[in-house]
Structures are given as structure tokens and as C-alpha cells.
Backbone and ligand atoms as CSV (ligand in chain L), in Angstrom:
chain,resi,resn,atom,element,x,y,z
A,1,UNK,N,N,134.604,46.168,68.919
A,1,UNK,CA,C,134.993,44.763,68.735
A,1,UNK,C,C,134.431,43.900,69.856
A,2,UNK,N,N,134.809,44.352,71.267
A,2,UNK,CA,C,134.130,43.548,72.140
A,2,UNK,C,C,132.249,43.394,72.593
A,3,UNK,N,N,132.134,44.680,71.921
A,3,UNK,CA,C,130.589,44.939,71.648
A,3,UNK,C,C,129.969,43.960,70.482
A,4,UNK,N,N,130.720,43.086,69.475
A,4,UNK,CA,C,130.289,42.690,68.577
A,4,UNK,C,C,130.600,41.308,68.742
A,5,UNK,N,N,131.379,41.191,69.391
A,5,UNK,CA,C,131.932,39.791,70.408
A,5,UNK,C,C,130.256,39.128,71.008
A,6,UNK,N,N,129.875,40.161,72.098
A,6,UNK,CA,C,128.851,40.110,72.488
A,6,UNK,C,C,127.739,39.765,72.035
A,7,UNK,N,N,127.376,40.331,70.615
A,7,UNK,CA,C,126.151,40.654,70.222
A,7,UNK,C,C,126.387,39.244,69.230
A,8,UNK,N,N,127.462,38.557,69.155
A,8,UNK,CA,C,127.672,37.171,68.573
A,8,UNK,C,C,127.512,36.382,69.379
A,9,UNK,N,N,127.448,35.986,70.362
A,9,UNK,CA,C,127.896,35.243,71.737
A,9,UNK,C,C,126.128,35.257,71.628
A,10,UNK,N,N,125.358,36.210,72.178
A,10,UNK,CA,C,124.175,35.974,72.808
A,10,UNK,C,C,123.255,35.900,71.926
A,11,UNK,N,N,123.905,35.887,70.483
A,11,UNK,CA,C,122.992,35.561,69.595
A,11,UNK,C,C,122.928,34.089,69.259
A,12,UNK,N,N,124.438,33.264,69.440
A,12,UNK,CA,C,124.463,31.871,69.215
A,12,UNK,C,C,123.676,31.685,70.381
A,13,UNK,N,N,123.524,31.637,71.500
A,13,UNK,CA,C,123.283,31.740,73.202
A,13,UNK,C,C,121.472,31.401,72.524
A,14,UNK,N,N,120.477,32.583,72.048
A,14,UNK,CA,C,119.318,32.652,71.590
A,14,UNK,C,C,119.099,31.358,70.654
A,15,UNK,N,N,119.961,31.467,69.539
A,15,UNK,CA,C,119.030,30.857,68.757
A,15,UNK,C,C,119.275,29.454,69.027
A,16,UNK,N,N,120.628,28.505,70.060
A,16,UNK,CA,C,120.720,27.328,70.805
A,16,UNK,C,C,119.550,27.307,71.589
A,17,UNK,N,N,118.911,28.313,71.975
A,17,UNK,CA,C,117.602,27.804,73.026
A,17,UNK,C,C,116.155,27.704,72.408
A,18,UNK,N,N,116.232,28.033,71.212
A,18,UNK,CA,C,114.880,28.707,70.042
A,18,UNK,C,C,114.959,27.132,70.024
A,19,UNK,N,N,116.194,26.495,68.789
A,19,UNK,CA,C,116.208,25.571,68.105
A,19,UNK,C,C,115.723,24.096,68.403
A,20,UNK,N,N,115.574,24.255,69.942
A,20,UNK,CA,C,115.315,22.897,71.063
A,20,UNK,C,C,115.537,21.745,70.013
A,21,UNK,N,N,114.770,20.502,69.194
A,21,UNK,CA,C,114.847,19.712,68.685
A,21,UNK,C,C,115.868,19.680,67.839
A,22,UNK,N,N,116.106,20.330,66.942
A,22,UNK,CA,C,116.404,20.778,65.693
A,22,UNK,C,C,118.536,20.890,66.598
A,23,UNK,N,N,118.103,21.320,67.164
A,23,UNK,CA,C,119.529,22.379,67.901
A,23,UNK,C,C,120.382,20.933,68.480
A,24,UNK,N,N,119.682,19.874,68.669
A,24,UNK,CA,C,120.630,18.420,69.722
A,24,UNK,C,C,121.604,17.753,67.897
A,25,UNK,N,N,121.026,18.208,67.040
A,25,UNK,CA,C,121.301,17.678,65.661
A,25,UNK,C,C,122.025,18.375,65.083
A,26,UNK,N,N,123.364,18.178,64.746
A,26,UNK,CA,C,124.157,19.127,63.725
A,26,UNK,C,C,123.573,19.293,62.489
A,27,UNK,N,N,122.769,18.152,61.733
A,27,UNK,CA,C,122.325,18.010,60.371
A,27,UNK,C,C,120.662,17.422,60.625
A,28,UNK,N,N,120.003,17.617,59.776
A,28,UNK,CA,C,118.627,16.684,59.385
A,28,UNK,C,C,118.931,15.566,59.579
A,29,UNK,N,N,120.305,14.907,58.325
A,29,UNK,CA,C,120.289,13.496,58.332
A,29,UNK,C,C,121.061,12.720,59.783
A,30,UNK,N,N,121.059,13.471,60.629
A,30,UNK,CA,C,121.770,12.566,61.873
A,30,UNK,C,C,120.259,12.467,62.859
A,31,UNK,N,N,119.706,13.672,63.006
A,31,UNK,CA,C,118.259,13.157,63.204
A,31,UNK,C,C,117.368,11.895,62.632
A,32,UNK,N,N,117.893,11.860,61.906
A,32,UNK,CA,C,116.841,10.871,60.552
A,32,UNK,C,C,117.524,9.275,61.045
A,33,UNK,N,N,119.276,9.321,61.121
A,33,UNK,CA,C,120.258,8.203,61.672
A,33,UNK,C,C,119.940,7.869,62.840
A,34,UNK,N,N,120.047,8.641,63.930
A,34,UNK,CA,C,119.646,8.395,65.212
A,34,UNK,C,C,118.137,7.810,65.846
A,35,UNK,N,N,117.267,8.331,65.038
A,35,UNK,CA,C,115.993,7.751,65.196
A,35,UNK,C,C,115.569,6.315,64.445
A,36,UNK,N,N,116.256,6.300,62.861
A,36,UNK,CA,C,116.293,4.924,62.681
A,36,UNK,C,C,117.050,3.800,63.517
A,37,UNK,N,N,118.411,4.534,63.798
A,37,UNK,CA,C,119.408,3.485,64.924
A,37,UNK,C,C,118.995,2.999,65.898
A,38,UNK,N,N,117.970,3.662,66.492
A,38,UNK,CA,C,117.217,3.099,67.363
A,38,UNK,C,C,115.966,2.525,67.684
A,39,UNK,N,N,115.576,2.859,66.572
A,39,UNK,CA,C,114.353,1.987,66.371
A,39,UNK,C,C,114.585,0.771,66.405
A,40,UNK,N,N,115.657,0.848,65.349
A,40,UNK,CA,C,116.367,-0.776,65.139
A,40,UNK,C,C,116.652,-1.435,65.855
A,41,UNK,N,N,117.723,-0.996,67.052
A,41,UNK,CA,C,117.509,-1.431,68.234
A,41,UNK,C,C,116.655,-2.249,69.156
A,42,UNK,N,N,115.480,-0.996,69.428
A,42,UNK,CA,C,114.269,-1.598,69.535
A,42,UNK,C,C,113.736,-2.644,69.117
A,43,UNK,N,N,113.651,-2.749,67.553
A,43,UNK,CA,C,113.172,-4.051,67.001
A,43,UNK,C,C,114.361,-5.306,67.323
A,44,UNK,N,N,115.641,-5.278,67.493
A,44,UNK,CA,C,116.319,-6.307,67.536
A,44,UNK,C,C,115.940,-6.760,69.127
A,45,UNK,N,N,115.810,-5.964,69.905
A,45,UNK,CA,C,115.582,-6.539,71.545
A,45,UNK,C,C,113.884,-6.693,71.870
A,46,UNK,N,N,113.320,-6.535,71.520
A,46,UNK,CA,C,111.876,-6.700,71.511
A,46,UNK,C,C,111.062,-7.689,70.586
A,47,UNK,N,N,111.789,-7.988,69.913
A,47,UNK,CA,C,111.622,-8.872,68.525
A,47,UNK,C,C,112.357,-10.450,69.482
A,48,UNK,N,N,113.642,-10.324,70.261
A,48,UNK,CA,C,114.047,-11.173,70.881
A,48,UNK,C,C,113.032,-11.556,72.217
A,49,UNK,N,N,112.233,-10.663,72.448
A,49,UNK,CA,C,111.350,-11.318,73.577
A,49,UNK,C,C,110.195,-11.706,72.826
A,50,UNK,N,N,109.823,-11.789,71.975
A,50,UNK,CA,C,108.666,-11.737,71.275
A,50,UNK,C,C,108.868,-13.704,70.880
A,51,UNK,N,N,110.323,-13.522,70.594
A,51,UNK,CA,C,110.414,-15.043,70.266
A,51,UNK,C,C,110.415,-16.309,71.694
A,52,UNK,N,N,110.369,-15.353,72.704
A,52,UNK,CA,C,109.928,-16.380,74.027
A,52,UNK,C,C,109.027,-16.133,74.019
A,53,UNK,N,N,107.759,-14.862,74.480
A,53,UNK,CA,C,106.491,-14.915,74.830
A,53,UNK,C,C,105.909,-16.069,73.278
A,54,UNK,N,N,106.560,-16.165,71.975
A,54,UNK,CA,C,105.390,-16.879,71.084
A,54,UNK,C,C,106.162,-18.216,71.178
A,55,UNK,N,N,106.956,-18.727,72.100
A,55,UNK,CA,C,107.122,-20.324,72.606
A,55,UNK,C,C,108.390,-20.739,71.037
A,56,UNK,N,N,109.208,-19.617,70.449
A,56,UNK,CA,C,109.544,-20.258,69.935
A,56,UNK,C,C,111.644,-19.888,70.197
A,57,UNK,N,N,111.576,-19.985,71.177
A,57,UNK,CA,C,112.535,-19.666,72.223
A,57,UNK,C,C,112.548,-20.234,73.242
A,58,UNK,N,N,113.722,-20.672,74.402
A,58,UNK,CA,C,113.044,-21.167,75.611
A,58,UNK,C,C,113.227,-19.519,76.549
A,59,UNK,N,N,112.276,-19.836,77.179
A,59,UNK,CA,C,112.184,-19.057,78.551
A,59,UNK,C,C,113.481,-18.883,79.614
A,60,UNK,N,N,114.420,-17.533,79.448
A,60,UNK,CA,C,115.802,-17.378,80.309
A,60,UNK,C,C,115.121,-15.974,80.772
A,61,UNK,N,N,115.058,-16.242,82.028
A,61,UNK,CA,C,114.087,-15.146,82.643
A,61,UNK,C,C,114.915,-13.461,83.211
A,62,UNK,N,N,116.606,-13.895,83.076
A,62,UNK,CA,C,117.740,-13.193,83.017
A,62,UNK,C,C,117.684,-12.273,81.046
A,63,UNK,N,N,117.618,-13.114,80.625
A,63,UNK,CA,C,117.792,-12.692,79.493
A,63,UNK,C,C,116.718,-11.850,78.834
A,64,UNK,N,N,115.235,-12.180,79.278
A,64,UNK,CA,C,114.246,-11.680,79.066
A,64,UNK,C,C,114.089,-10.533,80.046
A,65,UNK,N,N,114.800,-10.289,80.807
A,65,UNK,CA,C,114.712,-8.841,82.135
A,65,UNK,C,C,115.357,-8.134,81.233
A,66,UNK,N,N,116.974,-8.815,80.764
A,66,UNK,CA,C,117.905,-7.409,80.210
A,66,UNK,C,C,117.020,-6.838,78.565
A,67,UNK,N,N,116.680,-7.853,77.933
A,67,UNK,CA,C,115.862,-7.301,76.598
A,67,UNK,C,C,114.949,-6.259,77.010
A,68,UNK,N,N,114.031,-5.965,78.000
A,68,UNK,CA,C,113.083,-5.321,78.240
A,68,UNK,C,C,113.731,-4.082,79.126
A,69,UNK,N,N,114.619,-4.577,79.566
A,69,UNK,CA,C,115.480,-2.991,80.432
A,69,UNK,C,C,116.135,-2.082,78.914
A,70,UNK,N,N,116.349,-2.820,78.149
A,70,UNK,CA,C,116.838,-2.277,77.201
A,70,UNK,C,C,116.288,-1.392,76.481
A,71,UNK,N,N,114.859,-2.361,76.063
A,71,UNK,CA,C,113.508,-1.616,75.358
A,71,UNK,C,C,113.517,-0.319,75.579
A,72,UNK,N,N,113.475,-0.641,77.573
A,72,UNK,CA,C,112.140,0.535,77.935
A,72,UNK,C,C,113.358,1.826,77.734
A,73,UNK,N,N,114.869,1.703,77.864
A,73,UNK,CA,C,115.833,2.641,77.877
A,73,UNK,C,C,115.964,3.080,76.325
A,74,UNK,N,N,115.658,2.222,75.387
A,74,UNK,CA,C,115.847,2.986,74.266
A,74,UNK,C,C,114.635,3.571,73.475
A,75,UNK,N,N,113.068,3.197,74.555
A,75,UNK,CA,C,112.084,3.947,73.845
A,75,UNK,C,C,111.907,5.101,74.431
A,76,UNK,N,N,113.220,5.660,75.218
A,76,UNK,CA,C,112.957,6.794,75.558
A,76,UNK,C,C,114.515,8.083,74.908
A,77,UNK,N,N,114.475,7.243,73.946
A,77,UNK,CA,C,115.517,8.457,73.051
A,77,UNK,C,C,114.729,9.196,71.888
A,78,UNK,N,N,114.123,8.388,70.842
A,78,UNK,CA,C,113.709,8.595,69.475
A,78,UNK,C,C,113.121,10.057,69.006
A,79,UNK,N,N,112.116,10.209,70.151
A,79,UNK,CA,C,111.245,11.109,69.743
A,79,UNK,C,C,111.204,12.878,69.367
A,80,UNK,N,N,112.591,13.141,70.116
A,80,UNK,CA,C,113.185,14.267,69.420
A,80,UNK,C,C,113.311,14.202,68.279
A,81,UNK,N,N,114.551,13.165,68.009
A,81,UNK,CA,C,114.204,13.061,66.506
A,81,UNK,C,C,113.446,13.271,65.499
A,82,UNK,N,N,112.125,12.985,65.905
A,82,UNK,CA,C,111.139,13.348,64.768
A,82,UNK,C,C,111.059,14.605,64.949
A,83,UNK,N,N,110.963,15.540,65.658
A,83,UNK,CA,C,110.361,16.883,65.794
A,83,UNK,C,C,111.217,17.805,65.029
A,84,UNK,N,N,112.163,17.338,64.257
A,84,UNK,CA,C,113.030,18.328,62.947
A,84,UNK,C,C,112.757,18.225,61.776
A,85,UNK,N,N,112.437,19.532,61.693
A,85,UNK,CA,C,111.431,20.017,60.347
A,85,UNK,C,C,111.901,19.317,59.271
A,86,UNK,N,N,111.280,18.915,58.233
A,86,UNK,CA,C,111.728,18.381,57.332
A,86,UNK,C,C,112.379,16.741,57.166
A,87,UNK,N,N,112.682,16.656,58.412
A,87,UNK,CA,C,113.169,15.394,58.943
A,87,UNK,C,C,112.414,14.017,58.158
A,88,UNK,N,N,111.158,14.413,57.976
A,88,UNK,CA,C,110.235,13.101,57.262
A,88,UNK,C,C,110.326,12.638,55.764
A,89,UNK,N,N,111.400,13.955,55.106
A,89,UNK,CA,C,111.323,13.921,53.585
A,89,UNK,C,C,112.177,12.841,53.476
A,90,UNK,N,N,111.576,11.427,52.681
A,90,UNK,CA,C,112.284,10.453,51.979
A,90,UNK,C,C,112.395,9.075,52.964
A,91,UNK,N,N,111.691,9.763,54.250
A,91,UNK,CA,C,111.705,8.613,55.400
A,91,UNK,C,C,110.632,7.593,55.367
A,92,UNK,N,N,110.109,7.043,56.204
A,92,UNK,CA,C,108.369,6.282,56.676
A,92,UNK,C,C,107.979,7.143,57.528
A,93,UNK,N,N,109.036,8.525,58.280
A,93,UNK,CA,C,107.885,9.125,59.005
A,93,UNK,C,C,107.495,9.793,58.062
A,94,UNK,N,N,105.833,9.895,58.904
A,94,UNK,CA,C,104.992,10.672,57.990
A,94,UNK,C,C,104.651,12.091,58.765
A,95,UNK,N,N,104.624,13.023,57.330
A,95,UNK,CA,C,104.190,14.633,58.272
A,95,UNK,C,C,103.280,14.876,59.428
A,96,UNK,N,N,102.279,13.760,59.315
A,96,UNK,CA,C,101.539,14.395,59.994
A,96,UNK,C,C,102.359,13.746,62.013
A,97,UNK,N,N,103.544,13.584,61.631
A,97,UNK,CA,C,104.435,13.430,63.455
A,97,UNK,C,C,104.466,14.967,63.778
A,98,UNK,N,N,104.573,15.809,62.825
A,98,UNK,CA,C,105.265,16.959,62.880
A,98,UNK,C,C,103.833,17.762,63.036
A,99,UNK,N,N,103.009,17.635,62.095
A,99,UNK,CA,C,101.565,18.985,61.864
A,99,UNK,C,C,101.020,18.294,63.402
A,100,UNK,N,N,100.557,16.975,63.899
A,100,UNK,CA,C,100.232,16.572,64.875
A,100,UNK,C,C,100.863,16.544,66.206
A,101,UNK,N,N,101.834,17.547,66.231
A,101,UNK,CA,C,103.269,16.933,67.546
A,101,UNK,C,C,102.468,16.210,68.820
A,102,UNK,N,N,101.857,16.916,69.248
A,102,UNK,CA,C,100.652,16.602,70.580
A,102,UNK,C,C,100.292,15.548,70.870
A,103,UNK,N,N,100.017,15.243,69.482
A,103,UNK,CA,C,99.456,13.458,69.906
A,103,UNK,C,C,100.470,12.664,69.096
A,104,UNK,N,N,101.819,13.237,68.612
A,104,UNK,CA,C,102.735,12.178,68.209
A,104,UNK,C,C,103.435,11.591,69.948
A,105,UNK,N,N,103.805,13.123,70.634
A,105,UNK,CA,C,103.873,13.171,71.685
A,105,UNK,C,C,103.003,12.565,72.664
A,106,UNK,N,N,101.996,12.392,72.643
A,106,UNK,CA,C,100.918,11.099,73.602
A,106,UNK,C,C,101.448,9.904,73.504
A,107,UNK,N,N,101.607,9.673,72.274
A,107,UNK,CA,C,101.809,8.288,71.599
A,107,UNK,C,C,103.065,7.762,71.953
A,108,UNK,N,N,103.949,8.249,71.970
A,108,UNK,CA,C,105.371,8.600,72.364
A,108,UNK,C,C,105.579,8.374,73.807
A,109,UNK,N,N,104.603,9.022,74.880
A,109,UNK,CA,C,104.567,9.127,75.969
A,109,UNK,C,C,104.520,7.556,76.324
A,110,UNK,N,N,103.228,7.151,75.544
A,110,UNK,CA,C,102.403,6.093,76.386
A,110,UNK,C,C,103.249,4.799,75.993
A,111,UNK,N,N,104.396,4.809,74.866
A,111,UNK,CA,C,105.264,3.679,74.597
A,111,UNK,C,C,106.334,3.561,75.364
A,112,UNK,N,N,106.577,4.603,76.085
A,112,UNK,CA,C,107.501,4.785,77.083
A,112,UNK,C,C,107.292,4.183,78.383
A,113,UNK,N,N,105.936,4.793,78.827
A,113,UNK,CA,C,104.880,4.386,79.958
A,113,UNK,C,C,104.897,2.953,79.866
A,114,UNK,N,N,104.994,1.817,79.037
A,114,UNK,CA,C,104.781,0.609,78.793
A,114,UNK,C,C,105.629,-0.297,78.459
A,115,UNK,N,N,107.132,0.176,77.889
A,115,UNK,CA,C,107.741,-0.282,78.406
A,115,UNK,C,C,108.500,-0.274,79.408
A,116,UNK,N,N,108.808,0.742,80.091
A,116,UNK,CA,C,109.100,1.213,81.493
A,116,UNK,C,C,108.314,-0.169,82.315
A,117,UNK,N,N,107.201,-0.566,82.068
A,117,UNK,CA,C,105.727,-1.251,82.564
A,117,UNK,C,C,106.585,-3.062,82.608
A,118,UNK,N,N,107.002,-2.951,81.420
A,118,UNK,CA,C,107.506,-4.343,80.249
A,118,UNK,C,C,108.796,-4.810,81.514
A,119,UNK,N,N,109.844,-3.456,81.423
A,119,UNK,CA,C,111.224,-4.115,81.997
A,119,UNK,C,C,110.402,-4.329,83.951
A,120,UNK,N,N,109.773,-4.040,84.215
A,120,UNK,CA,C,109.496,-3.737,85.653
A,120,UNK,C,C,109.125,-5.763,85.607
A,121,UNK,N,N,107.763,-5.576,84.718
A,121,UNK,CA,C,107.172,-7.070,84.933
A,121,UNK,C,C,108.554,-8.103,84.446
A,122,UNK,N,N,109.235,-8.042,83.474
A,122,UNK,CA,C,110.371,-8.916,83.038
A,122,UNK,C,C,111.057,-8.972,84.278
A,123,UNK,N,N,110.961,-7.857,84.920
A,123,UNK,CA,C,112.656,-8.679,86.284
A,123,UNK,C,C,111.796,-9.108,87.160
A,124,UNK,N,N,110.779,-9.090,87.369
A,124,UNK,CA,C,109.947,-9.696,88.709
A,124,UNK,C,C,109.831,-11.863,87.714
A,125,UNK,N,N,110.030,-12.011,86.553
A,125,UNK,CA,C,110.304,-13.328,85.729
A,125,UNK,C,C,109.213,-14.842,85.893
A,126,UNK,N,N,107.968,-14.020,85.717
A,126,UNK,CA,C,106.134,-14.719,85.209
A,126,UNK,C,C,106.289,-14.178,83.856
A,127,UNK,N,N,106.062,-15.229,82.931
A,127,UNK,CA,C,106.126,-15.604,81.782
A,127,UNK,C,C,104.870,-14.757,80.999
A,128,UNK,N,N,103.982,-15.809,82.444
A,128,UNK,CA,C,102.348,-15.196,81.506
A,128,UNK,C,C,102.232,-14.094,81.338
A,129,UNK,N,N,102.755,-13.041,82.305
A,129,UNK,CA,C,102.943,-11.612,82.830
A,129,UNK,C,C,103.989,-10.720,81.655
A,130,UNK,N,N,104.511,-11.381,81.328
A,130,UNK,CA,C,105.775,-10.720,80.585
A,130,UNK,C,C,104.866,-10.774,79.042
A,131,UNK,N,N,104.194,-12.148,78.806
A,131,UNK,CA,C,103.549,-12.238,77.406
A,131,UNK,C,C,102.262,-11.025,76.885
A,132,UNK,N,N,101.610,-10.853,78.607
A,132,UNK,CA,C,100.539,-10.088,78.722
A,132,UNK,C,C,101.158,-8.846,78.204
A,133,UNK,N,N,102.234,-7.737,79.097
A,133,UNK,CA,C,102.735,-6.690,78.649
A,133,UNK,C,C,103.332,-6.624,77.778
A,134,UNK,N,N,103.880,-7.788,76.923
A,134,UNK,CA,C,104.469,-7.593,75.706
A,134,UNK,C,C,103.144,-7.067,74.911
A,135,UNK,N,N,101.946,-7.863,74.894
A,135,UNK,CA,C,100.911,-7.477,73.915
A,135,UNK,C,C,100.673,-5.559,74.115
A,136,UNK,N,N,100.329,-5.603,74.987
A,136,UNK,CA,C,100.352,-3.994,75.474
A,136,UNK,C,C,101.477,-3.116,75.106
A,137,UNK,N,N,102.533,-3.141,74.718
A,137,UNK,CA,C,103.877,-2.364,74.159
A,137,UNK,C,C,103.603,-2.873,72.749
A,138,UNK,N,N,103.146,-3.839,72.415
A,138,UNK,CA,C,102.873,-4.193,71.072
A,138,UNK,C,C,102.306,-3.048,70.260
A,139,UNK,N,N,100.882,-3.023,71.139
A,139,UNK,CA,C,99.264,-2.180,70.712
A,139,UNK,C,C,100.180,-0.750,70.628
A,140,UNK,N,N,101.113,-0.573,72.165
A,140,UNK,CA,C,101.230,1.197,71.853
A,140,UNK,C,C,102.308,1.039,70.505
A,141,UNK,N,N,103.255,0.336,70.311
A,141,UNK,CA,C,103.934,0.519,68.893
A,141,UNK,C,C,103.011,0.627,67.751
A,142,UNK,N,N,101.768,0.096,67.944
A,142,UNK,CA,C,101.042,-0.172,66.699
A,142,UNK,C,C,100.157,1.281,66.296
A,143,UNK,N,N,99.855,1.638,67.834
A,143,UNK,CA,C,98.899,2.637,67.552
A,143,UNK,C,C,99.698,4.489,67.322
A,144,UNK,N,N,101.240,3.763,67.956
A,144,UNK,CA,C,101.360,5.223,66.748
A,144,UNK,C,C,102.006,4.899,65.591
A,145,UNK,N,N,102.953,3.811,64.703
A,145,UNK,CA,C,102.795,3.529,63.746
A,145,UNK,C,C,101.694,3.905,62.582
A,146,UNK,N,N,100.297,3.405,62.989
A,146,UNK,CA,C,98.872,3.486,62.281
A,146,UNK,C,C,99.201,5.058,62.216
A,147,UNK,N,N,99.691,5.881,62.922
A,147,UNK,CA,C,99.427,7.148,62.403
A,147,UNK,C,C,99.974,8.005,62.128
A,148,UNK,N,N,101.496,7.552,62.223
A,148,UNK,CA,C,102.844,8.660,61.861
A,148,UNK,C,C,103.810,8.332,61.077
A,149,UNK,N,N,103.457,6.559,60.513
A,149,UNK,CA,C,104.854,5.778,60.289
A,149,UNK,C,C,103.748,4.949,58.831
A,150,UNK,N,N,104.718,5.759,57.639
A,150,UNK,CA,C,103.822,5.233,55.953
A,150,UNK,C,C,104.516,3.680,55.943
A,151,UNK,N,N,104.022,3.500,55.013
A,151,UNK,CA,C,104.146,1.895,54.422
A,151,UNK,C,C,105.206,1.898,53.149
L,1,ASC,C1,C,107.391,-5.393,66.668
L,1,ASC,C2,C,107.820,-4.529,65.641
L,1,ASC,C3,C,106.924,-3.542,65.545
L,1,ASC,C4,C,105.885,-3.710,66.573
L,1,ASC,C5,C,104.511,-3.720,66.016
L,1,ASC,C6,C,103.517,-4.063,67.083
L,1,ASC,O1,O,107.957,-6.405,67.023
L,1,ASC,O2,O,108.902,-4.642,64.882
L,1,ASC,O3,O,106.952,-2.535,64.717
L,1,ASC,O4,O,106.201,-4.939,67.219
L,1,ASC,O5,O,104.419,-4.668,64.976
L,1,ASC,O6,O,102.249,-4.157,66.538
């Protein structure tokens, strides 16, 4: 009995460390929730600086620091998310996040890298500066979109 105790124990123990992505997710669809929830996110606070850098907002240079601290903190949850198998069936992600991980993972990296870049220039509060790196977090949203995220 306590031998089988064991051989249960270090087997949940194994396959919690196998499962890495897959294993932070009780289900597919909370993977699938969590990565949309935050995307969304994303788009609601980045979408809000977007409406000062294009002049159709006024310029609150407080308000434009916390949007971009926000960004750069929530473009660094998502990307587990994608890495559970199956995770793409019925979504906009597209398989190839999963057959490609490497460079979903670059892509991933470098949106992180930029807005990390975004909240740094937002609290230092130059406009032109904030409009410049917005375009640049723009391009990296765009350029992995173009290749992981269907229409
Ligand atoms: C946004 C938004 C995106 C990106 C992308 C940038 O504001 O919702 O998906 O920027 O359009 O090219």
C-alpha cells in the first residue's frame, strides 16, 4: 500500500514536470480564456495610448506611463498559453504557433522586449518618444500576428 502510495505520488510528481505548458492549465479552454483575456487587455490599454500618440486624446503623461506599465506587464503572460496542444482548434491562433514554437517564441520575446522599451520611454513623458515606440510595439504586434494569428 505504501509502495503504491509512492509509485502514485512520483508519478503525478513526473508527469507535473513533462506537462510544462499544458500542466499551468486545468483544461484547453482556460488556456484558450486566459490568452484571449489578455490580449484584450492589451488591446484596451494600448488602444488607449494609441488615441494620444494619433492626437485624438489630450496628452496626460501620468496616464500614458500607467497604460504602458500595464502593456509591457501583460505582454508578458500570454504566451504559454499558446503552447497547448490543440489549443488553436476553433481559435485565430493558427497551428503554425505550435509546429513553429521557436519563432512564435522570438516573436513573443521581441513584443515583450518593446514594450518593456514603451513603459520605460512613457514614464520618462516626450510625447514624440512615446509616439515613436508606440510604432515599434505596433510592428512587433503586427509581425507576429502576420504569422500565427488567422483572419
Ligand atoms: C493594436 C491592435 C493590434 C495591434 C496591431 C499593430 O492596437 O489591436 O492588434 O495594434 O494592429 O499593427
Amino acid at each position: 500500500m505504501k509502495r503504491l502510495l509512492i509509485v502514485v505520488v512520483c508519478g503525478v510528481c513526473v508527469a507535473s514536470l513533462l506537462g510544462v505548458a499544458a500542466a499551468q492549465f486545468a483544461r484547453t479552454e482556460d488556456a484558450v480564456r486566459y490568452r484571449q483575456s489578455t490580449m484584450f487587455l492589451i488591446g484596451q490599454h494600448f488602444g488607449r495610448i494609441g488615441e494620444v500618440v494619433q492626437g485624438r486624446k489630450d496628452f496626460e503623461p501620468a496616464a500614458v506611463a500607467k497604460n504602458a506599465d500595464l502593456v509591457a506587464t501583460f505582454a508578458r503572460l500570454p504566451w504559454d498559453a499558446f503552447m497547448v496542444p490543440g489549443s488553436d482548434s476553433g481559435t485565430q491562433m493558427r497551428g503554425a504557433a505550435l509546429s513553429d514554437s521557436d519563432g512564435f517564441k522570438a516573436a513573443a520575446a521581441n513584443s515583450e522586449k518593446e514594450t518593456a522599451k514603451l513603459a520605460e520611454v512613457a514614464a520618462a513623458g516626450n510625447l514624440d518618444a512615446i509616439r515613436a515606440q508606440f510604432g515599434v510595439v505596433g510592428q512587433s504586434c503586427k509581425a507576429c500576428h502576420d504569422k500565427y494569428r488567422g483572419r
